[in-house]
C-alpha positions as CSV (number, residue, x, y, z in Angstrom):
1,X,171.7,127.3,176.6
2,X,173.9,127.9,173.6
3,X,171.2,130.1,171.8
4,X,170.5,132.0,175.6
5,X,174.3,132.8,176.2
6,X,174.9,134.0,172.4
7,X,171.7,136.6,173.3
8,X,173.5,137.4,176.5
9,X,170.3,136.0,178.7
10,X,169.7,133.4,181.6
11,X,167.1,132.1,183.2
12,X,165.2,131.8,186.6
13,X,163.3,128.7,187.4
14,X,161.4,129.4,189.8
15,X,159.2,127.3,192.6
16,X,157.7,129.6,195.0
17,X,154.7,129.0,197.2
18,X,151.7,130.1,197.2
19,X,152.2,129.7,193.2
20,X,150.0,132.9,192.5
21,X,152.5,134.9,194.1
22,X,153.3,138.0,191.8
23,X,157.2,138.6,190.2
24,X,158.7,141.8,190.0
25,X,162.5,142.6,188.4
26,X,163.8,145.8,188.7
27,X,161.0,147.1,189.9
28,X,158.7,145.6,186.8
29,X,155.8,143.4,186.8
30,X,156.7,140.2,185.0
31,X,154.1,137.8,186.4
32,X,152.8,134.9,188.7
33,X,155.5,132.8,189.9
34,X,153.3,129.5,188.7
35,X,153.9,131.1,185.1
36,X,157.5,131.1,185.1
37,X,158.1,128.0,187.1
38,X,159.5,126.2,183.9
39,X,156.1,124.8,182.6
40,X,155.2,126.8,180.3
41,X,158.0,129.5,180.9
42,X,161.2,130.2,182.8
43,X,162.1,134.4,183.8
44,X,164.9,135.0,181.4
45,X,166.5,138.1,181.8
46,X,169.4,139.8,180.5
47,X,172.6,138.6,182.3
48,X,173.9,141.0,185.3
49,X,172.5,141.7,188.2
50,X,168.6,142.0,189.0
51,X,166.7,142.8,192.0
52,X,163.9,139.9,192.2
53,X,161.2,140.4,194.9
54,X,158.2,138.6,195.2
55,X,154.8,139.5,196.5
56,X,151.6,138.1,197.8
57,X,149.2,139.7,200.1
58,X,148.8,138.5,203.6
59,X,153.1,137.4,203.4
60,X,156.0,138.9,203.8
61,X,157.4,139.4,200.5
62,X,161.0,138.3,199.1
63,X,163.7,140.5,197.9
64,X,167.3,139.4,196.7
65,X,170.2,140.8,194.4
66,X,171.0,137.9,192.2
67,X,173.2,137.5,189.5
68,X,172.4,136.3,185.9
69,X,174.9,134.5,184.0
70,X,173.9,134.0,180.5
71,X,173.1,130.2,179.0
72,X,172.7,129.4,182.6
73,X,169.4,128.1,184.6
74,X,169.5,129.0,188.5
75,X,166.7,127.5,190.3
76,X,164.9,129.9,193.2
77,X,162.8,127.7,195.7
78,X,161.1,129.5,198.2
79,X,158.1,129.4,200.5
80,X,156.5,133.1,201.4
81,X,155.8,133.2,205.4
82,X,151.8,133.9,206.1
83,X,150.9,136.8,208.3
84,X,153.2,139.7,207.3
85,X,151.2,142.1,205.0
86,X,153.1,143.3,201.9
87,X,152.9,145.6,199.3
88,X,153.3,145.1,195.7
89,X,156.6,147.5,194.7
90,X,155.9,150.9,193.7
């Protein structure tokens, strides 16, 4: 945390169901939610505010505003509801 808040960066841990669920910030591609879960990685970011949505087809997809603080962990648990078709950001 000392290192992360001298780079100005925080983190995201996140548990999200279905794990192969895809992670977009900003509008970005960064990866499946199983891969930044805390085992191997955690999202860090830069620390301000971030549009995180998550995706997976055949569930309605999540979108929130959250703010980063740097040297800080937030953990995002969330289950995706089945049977609301998504689509990946543009």
């Amino acid at each position: 945390p000392i290192l992360a808040r001298a780079a100005d960066l925080g983190a995201i841990d996140l548990s999200v169901k279905p794990r192969k669920a895809e992670v977009y910030v900003d509008g970005e591609y960064y990866g499946l939610a199983r891969d930044l879960d805390g085992n191997p990685s955690l999202l860090w970011l830069d620390a301000g505010e971030h549009t995180i949505r998550i995706h997976k087809g055949g569930y309605a997809p999540f979108e929130e505003t959250i703010n980063v603080t740097a040297g800080v962990v937030r953990e995002l648990e969330l289950k995706l509801l089945e049977g609301q078709p998504s689509s990946p950001p543009r």
